[in-house]
N, C-alpha and C positions, 0 to 999 in steps of 0.2 A: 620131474624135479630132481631126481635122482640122480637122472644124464648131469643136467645142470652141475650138481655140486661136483658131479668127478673133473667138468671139463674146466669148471671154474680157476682151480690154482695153477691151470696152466696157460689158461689164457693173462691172469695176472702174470704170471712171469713174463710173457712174449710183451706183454704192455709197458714192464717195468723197462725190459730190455731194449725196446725199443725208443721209449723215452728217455730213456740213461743216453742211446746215440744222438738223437735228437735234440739233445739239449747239449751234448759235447759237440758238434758238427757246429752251433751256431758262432758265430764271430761276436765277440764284444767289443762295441768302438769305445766304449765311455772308460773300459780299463779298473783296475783301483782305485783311482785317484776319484772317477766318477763314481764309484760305488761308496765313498767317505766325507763324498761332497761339494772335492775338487774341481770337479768336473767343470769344463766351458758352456756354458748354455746359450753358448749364440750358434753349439752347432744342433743341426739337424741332417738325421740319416735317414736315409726311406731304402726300409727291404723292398728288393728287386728279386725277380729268379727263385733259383733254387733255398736261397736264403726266406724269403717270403714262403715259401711250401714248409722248410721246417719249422717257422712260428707258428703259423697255423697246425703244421702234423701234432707238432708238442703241446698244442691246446688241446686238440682233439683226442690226444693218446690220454692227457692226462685226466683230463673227463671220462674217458673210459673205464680209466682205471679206477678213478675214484665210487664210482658207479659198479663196476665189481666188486670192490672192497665194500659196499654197502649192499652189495646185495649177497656177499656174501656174510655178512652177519644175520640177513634175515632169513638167510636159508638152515642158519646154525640154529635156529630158534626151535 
C-alpha cells in the first residue's frame, strides 16, 4: 500500500496530462453558437478514425483518473 501511495500522484498527473490532450485534439462541429443553443439540429456528425479513439481515450482517461483521486482519499485514511 505504500508503493501505491508514492506511485499514485504521478500517475494522476500523466492522467491529467493526457486528458488536457485528449480533449484539446478533439474538433467541435456544434461551435458557440451550439453550446448556447443555437445550434442546427437537423445536423448529425458521427466520429470516424482517429477522432472516435479520442472520445473514447477521453472517457477512459477520465474514469481513471476519477478512480485515482478516489482512491486516493482512501489511502489518506
Amino acid at each position: 500500500m505504500h508503493l501505491i501511495a508514492k506511485i499514485l500522484p504521478y500517475a494522476q498527473i500523466v492522467f491529467s496530462v493526457v486528458l488536457i490532450i485528449a480533449i484539446l485534439l478533439q474538433q467541435s462541429a456544434a461551435g458557440l453558437g451550439g453550446a448556447l443553443g443555437g445550434g442546427d439540429d437537423t445536423f448529425h456528425h458521427t466520429r470516424r478514425g482517429f477522432e472516435k479513439f479520442l472520445f473514447y481515450l477521453s472517457i477512459v482517461i477520465g474514469i481513471l483518473f476519477a478512480l485515482s483521486a478516489f482512491l486516493a482519499i482512501i489511502i489518506k485514511r
